[in-house]
C-alpha positions in Angstrom: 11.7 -37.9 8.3 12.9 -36.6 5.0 10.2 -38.6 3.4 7.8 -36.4 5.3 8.9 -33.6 4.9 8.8 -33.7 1.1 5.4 -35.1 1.6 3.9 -32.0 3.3 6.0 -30.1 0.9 4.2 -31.4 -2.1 0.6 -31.1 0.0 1.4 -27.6 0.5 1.9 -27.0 -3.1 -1.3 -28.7 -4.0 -3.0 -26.2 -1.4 -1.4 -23.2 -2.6 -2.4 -24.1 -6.5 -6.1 -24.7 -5.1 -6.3 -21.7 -3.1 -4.6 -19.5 -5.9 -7.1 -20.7 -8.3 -10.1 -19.9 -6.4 -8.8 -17.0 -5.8 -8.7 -15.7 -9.3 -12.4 -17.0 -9.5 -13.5 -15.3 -6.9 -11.9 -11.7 -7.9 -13.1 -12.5 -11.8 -16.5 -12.7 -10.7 -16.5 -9.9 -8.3 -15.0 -7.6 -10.5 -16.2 -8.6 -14.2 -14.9 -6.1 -16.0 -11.7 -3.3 -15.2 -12.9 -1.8 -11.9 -11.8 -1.4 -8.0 -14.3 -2.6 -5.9 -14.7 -2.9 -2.3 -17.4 -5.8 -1.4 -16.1 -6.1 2.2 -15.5 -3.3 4.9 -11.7 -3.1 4.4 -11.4 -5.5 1.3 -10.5 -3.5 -1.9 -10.3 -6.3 -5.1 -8.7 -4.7 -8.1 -8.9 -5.9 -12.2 -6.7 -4.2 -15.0 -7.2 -6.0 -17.9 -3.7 -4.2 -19.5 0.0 -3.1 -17.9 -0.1 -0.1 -16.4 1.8 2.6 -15.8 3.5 4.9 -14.1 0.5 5.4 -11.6 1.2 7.8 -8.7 -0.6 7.4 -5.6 0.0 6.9 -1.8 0.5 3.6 -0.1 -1.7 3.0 3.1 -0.9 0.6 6.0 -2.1 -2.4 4.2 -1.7 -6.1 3.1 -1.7 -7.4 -0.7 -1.8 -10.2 -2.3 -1.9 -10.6 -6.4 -3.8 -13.5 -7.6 -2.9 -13.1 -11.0 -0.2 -11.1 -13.0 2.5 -8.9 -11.4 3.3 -5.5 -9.9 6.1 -3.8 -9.4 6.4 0.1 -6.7 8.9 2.0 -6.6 9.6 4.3 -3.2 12.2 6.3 -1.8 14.3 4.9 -4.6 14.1 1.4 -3.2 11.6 -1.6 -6.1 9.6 -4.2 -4.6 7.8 -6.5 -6.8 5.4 -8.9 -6.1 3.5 -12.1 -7.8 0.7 -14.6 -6.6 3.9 -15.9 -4.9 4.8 -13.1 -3.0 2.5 -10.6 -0.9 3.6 -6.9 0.2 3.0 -5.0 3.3 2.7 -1.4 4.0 2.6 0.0 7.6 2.8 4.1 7.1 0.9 6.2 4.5 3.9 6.3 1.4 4.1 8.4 -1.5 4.8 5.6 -4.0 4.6 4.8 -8.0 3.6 1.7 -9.4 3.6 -0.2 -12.4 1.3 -3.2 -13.7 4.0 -6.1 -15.1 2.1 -8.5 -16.1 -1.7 -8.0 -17.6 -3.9 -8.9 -20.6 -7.4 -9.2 -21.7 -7.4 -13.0 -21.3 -5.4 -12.9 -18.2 -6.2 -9.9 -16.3 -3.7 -8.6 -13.3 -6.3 -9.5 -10.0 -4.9 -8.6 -6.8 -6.7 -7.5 -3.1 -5.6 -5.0 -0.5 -6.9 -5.5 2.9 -6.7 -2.4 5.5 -5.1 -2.7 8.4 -5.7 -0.8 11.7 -3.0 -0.1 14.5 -6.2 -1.2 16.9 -6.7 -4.5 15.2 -3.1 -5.5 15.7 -2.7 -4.3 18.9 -5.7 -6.4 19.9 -3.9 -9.6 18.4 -1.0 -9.1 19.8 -2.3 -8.5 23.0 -4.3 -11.7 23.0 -2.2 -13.4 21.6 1.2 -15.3 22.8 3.3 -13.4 19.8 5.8 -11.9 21.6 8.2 -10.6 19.2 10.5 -7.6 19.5 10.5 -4.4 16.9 13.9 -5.3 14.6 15.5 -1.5 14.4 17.5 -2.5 12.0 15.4 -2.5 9.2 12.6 -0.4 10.5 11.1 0.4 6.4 7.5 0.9 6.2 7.5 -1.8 3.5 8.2 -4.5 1.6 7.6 -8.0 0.3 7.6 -11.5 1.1 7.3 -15.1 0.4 3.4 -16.1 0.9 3.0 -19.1 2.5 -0.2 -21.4 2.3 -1.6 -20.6 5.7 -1.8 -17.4 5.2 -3.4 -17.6 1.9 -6.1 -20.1 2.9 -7.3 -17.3 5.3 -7.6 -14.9 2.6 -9.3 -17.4 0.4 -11.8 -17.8 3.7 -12.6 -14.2 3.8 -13.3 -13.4 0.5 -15.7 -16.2 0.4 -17.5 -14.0 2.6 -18.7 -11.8 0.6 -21.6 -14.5 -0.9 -22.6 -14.9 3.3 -23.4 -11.8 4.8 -24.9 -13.0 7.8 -22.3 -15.3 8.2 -19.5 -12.5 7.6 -20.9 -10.4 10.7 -19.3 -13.3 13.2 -16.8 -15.0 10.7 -14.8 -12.0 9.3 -13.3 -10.3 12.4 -11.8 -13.3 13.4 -10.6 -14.3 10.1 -8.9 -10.6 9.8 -7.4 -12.1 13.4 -5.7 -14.6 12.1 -4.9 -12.6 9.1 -2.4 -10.6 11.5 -1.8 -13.6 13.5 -0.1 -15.0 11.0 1.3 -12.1 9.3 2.7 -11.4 13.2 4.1 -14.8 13.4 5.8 -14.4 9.7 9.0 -12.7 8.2 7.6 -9.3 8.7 5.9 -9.9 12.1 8.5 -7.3 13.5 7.4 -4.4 10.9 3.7 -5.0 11.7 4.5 -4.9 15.0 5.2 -1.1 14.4 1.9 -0.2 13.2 0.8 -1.1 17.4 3.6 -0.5 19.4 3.9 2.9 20.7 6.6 4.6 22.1 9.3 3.2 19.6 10.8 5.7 16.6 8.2 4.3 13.9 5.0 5.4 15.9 6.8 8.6 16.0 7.1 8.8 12.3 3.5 7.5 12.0 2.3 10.4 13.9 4.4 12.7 11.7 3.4 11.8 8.6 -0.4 11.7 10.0 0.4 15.5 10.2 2.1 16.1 6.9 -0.9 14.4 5.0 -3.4 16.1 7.0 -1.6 19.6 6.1 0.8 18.9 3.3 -0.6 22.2 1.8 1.4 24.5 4.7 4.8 25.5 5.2 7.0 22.5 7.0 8.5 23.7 9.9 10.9 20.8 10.9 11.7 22.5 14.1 8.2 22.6 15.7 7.1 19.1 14.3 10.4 17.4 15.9 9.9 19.6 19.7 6.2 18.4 19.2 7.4 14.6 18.8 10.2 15.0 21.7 12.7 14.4 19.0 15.8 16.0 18.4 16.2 17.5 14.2 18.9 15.0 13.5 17.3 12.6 15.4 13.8 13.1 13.5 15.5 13.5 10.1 17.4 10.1 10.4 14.1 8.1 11.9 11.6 9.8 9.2 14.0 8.9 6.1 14.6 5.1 7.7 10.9 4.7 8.0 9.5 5.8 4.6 12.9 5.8 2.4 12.0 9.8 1.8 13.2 13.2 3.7 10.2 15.0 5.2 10.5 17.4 2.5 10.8 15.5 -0.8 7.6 13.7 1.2 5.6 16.7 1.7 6.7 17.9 -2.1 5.0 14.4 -3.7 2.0 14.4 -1.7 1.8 18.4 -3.1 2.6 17.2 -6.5 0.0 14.1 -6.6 -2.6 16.5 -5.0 -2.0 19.1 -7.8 -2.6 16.5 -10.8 -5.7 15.4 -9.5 -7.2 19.4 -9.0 -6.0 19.7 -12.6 -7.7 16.2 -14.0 -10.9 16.1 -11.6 -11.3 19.8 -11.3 -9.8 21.3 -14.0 -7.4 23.9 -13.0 -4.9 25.5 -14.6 -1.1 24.8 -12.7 -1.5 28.3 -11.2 -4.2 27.6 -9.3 -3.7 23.9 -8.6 0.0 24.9 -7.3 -1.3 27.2 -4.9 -3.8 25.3 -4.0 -1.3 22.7 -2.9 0.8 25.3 -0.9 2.8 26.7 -3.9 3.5 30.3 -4.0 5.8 30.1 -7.2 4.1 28.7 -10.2 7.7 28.5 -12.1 9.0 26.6 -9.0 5.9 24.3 -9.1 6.7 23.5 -12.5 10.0 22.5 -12.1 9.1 20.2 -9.5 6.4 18.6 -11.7 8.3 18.0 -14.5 11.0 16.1 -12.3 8.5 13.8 -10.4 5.9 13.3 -13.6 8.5 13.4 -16.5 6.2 16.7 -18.0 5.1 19.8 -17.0 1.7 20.0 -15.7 -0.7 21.0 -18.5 0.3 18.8 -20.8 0.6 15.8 -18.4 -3.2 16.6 -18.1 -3.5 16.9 -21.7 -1.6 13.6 -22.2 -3.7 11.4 -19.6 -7.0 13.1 -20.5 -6.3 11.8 -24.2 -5.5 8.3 -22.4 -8.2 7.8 -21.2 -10.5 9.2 -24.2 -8.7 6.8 -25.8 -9.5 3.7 -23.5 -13.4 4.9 -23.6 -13.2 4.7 -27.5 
């Protein structure tokens, strides 16, 4: 019994070193040179051919997987990094920074984000004989965890997808099945679980921060968005922070504050307007605030990442 058990530990270690390498193939030659592309509905494949960072950004409900090199975010004060060993999910929308580990020119950091929609694992669940309960007692929008070869293979099938497009039509929504079949069946079946079940606190907190994003740029009024949920303050206060590892005001104030950067890069504002723009009505204020989440004030973090990436085009 022993005997073979080591046996179909070694096969799955053969497995998982195929499927890793293909893989990297298939992302190389998808991607060829630094780029984010998106050759299936749903399937972003991402190449950096150096480490990276800080980058600021916002964390969807998704699943990822690294095929080569390393990543490391860092939300609500909590790290998770992840490997081609380990993959990370993401159930709420999350404010979040990010840093590349591990990437060079002859082995570029490849990785792939699939989407995932409350829908799609409702609809597995459903049909499915999963019948696992919400743990509440670590109901975080995210983290990371050991990938294990049968849920790999399935990503390796889907990607392969993209060189069949008449075959990806019938094949990939019921490889993205299993996809959350498995991920439902897994360590964080219970946290995926949130992203469909409604009625619990975390669907609460999803539809909250639905609201912030949607109007992160007007004043929060904790009161009427916790009457409007059926929640008590407290109540709300204690669920939102358990859920995203943020108050509903320092989340509010880095959705603002990652808004404003981008006016000022992509359209080039000045702070003033960019901080009102964002629902700031004191540009001092807005400053302050900048320099504590970005490490500079605003104009010459623009003038610092514009020259970065003069420099990257030279």
């Amino acid at each position: 019994m022993i005997g073979d058990t080591t046996q179909q530990a070694e096969r799955d270690l053969q497995r998982m070193q195929t499927q890793r390498s293909e893989l990297v193939e298939w992302i190389e030659r998808l991607t060829r040179q630094e780029e984010a592309v998106e050759p299936l509905a749903g399937l972003h494949l991402f190449r950096l051919a150096e480490r990276r960072g800080p980058i600021y950004g916002v964390t969807e409900p998704s699943f990822c997987v690294i095929a080569q090199g390393s990543k490391e975010i860092l939300q609500g004060g909590y790290r998770y990094r992840y490997d081609p060993y380990h993959y990370l999910l993401a159930t709420v929308d999350l404010p979040r920074v990010s840093q590349i580990l591990e990437a060079s020119a002859e082995k570029p950091y490849l990785s792939l984000r699939l989407d995932l929609s409350p829908s799609l694992v409702s609809s597995v669940i459903l049909d499915s004989t999963y019948s696992g309960v919400p743990n509440q007692t670590n109901v975080r929008a995210i983290d990371v965890s050991l990938l294990e070869v049968d849920l790999l293979d399935a990503v390796v099938r889907l990607i392969r997808l993209v060189d069949c497009p008449s075959e990806a039509q019938m094949l990939m929504p019921l490889i993205l099945r299993e996809i959350v079949y498995r991920l439902l069946k897994g360590e964080q079946g219970a946290r995926l679980r949130h992203l469909a079940v409604q009625g619990d606190s975390t669907s609460y907190i999803a539809r909250a921060v639905e609201r912030l994003r949607r109007d992160f740029d007007q004043p929060l009024r904790i009161e009427t968005l916790a009457r409007d949920l059926g929640m008590s303050v407290s109540g709300f206060h204690h669920h939102f922070k358990a859920v995203t590892s943020l108050s509903p005001l320092q989340y509010q104030k880095q959705l603002r504050l990652q808004e404003a950067r981008r006016l000022m890069m992509g359209k080039e504002l000045d702070a003033a307007s960019a901080a009102f723009r964002v629902g700031y009505q004191d540009a001092s204020h807005f400053s302050r605030e900048y320099k504590s989440l970005f490490g500079v004030p605003p104009m010459r973090d623009v003038q610092q990442l514009r020259e970065a990436a003069r420099d990257s085009i030279g």
